[in-house]
C-alpha positions as YAML, in Angstrom:
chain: A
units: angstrom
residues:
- id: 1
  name: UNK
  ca: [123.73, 71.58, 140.03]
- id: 2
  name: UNK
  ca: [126.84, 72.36, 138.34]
- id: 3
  name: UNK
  ca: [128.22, 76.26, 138.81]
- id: 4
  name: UNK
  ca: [129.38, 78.24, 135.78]
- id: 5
  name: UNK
  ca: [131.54, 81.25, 135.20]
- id: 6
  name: UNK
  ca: [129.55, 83.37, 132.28]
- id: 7
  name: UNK
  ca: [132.63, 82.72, 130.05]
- id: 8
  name: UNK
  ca: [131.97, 78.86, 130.07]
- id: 9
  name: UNK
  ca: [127.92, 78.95, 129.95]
- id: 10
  name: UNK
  ca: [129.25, 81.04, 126.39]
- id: 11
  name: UNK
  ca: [131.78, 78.68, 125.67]
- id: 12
  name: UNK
  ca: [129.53, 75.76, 125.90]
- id: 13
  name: UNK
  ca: [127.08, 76.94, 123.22]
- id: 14
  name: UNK
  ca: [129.80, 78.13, 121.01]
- id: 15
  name: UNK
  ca: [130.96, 74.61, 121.11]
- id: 16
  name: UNK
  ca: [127.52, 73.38, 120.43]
- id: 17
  name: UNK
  ca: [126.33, 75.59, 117.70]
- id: 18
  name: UNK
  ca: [129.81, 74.63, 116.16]
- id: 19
  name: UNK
  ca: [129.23, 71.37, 116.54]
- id: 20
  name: UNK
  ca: [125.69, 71.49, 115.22]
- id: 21
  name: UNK
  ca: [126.67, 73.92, 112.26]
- id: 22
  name: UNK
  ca: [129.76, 71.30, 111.28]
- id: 23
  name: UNK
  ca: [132.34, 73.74, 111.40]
- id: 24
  name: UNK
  ca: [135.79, 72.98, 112.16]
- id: 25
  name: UNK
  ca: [137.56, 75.01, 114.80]
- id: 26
  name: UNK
  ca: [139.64, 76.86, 111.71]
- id: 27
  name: UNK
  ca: [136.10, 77.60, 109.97]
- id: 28
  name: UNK
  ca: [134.83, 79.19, 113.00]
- id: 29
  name: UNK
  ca: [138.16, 81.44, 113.31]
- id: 30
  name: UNK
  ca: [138.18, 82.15, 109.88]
- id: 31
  name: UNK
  ca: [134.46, 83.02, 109.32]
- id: 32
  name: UNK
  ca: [134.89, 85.78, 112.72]
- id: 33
  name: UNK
  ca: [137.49, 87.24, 110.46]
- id: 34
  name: UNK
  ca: [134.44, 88.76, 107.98]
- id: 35
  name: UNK
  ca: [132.80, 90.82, 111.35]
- id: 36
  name: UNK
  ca: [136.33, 91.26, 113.51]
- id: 37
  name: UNK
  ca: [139.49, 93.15, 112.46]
- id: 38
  name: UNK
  ca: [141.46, 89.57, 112.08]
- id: 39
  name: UNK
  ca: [139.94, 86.17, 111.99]
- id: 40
  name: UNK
  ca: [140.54, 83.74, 115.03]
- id: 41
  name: UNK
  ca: [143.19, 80.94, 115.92]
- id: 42
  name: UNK
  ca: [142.39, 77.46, 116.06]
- id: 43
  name: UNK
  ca: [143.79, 77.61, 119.26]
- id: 44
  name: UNK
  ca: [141.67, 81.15, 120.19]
- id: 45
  name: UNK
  ca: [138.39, 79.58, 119.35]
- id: 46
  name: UNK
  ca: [139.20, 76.42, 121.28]
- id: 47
  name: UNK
  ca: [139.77, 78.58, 124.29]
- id: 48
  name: UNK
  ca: [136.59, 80.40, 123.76]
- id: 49
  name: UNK
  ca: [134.89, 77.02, 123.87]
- id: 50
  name: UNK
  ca: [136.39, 76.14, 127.19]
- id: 51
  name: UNK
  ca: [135.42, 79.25, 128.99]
- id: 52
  name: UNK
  ca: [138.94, 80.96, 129.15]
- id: 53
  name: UNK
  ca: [138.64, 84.00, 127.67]
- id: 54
  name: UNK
  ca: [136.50, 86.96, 127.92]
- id: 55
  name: UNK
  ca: [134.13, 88.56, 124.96]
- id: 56
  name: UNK
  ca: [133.78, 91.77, 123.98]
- id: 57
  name: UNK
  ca: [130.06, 92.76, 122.35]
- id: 58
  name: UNK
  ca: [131.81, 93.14, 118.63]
- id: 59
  name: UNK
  ca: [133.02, 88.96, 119.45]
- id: 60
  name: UNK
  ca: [129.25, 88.00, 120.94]
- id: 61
  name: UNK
  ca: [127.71, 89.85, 117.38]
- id: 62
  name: UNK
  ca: [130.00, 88.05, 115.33]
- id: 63
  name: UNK
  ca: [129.61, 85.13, 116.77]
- id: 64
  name: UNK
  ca: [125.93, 85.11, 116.66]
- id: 65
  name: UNK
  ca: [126.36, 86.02, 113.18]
- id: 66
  name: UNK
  ca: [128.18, 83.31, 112.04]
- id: 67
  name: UNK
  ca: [127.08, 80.49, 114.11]
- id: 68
  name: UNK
  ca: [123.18, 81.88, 112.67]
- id: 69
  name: UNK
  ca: [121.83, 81.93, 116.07]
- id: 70
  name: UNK
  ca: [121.17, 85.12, 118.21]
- id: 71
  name: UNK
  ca: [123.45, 86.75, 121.19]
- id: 72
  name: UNK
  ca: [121.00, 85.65, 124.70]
- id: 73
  name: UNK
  ca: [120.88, 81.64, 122.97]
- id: 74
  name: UNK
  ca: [125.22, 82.28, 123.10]
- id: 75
  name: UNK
  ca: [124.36, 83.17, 127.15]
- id: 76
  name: UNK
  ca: [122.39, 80.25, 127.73]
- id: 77
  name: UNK
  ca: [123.15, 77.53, 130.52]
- id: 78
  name: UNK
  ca: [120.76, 74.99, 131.12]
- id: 79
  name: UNK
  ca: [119.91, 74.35, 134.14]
- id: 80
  name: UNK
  ca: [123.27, 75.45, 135.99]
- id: 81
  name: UNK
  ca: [123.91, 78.41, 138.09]
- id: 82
  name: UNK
  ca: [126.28, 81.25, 136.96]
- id: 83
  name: UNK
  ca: [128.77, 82.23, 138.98]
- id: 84
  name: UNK
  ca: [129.60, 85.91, 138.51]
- id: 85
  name: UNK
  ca: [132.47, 88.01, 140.48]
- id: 86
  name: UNK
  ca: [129.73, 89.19, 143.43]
- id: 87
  name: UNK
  ca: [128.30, 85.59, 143.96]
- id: 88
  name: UNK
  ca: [126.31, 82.82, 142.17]
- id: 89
  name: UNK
  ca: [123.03, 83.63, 140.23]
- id: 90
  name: UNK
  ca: [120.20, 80.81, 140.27]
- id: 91
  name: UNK
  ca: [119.20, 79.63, 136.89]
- id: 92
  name: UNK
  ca: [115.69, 80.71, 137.14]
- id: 93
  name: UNK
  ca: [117.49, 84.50, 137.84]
- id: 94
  name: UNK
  ca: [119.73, 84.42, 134.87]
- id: 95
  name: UNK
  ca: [117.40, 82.51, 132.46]
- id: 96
  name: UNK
  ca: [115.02, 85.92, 133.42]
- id: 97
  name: UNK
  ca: [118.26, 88.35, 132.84]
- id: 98
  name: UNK
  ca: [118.24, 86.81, 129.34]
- id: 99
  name: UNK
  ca: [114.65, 86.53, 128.56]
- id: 100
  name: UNK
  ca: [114.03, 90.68, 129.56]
- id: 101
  name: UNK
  ca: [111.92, 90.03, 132.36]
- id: 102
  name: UNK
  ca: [111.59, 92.58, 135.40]
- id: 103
  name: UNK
  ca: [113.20, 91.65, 138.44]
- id: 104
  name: UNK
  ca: [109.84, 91.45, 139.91]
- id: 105
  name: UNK
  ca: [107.72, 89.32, 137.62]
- id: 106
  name: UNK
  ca: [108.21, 85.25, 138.18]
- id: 107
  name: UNK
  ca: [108.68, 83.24, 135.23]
- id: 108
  name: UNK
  ca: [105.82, 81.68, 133.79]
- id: 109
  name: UNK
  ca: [105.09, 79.05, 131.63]
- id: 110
  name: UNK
  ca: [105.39, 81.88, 128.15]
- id: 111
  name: UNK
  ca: [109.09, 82.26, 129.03]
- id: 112
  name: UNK
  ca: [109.53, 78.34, 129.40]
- id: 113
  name: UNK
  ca: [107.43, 78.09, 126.22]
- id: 114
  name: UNK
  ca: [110.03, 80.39, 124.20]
- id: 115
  name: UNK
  ca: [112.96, 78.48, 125.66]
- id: 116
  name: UNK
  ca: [111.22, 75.11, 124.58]
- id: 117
  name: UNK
  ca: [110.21, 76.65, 121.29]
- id: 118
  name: UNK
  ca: [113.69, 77.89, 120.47]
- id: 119
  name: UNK
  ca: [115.24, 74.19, 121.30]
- id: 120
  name: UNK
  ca: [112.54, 72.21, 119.47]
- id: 121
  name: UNK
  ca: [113.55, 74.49, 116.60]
- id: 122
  name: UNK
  ca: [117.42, 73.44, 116.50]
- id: 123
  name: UNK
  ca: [116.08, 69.99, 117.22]
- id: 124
  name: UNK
  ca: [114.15, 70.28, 113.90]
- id: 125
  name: UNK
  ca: [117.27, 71.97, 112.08]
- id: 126
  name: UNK
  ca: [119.72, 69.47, 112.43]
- id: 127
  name: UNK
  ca: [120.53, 67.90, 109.02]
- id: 128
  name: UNK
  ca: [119.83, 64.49, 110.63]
- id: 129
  name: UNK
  ca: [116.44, 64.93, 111.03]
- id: 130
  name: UNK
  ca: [116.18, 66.64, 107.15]
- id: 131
  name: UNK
  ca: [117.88, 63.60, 105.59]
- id: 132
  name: UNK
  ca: [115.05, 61.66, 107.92]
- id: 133
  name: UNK
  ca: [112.83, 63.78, 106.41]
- id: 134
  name: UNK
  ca: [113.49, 63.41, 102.78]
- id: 135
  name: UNK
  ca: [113.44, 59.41, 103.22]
- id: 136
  name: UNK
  ca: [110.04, 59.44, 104.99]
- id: 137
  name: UNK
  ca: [108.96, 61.60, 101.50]
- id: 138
  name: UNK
  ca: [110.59, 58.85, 99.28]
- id: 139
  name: UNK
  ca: [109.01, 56.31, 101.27]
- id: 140
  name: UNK
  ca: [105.29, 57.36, 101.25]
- id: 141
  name: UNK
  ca: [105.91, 58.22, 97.34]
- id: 142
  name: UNK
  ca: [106.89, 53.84, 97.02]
- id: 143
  name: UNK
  ca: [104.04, 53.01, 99.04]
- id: 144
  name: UNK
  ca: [101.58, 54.99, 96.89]
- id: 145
  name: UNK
  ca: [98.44, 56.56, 97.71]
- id: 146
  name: UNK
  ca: [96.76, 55.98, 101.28]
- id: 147
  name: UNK
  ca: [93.53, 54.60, 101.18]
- id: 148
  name: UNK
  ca: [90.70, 56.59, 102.56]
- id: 149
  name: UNK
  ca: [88.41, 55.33, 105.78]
- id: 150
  name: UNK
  ca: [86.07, 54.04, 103.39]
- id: 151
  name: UNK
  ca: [88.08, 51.96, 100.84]
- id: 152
  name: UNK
  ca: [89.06, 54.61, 98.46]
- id: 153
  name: UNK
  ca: [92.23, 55.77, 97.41]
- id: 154
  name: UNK
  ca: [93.30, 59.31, 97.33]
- id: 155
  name: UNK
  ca: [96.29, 60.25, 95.91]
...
């Protein structure tokens, strides 16, 4: 299990969303510069993706705004443990912090459901899986109407 400081659990999914979204480190910089005072460096938002910087609330909205996601999925971190300045969290403790549950209450399988739920979702987003999409469409349209259990066609 792999121990993270807060910055880089952030950093990671900045990095991914980015990815995902297929923005170049300049697009991300200059698309903060709508929600901040000044837009971001190439070089700012390639520290931000390594974890070596710190974010104020204003950055994490903006962020969240332009990488179309919301704040907590910019906080997530797998299966890792964070390590904050008191100690190390567990991941089952800080996957809680982020989905509002009381200190007190376990995590159940809802919470694990909304997590799974939110990741199928990007899954389903990525423009891979539309262009996959759109050629399984084309491809039942060429093969023409399916024929029905008992020899008919249906169109």
């Amino acid at each position: 299990m792999i121990t993270l400081r807060v910055e880089e659990a952030i950093g990671r999914q900045i990095a991914r969303l980015r990815a995902e979204r297929g923005m170049s480190l300049t697009e991300l910089g200059e698309a903060l510069g709508r929600y901040l005072d000044r837009h971001w460096s190439r070089q700012a938002v390639h520290q931000a993706e390594r974890g070596q910087r710190s974010f104020t609330a204003a950055e994490l909205t903006a962020l969240a705004l332009v990488l179309d996601t919301s704040v907590p999925v910019l906080f997530r971190a797998e299966n890792d443990r964070i390590e904050l300045p008191g100690g190390a969290v567990s991941p089952e403790d800080y996957r809680g912090v982020l989905l509002n549950r009381e200190p007190d209450m376990p995590l159940d399988g809802v919470e694990e459901l909304i997590i799974a739920l939110h990741d199928i979702g990007e899954v389903l987003s990525r423009p891979a899986l539309a262009r996959l999409a759109r050629i399984g469409r084309v491809a039942d349209q060429v093969a023409g109407p399916d024929p029905t259990p008992d020899g008919s066609v249906t169109g």
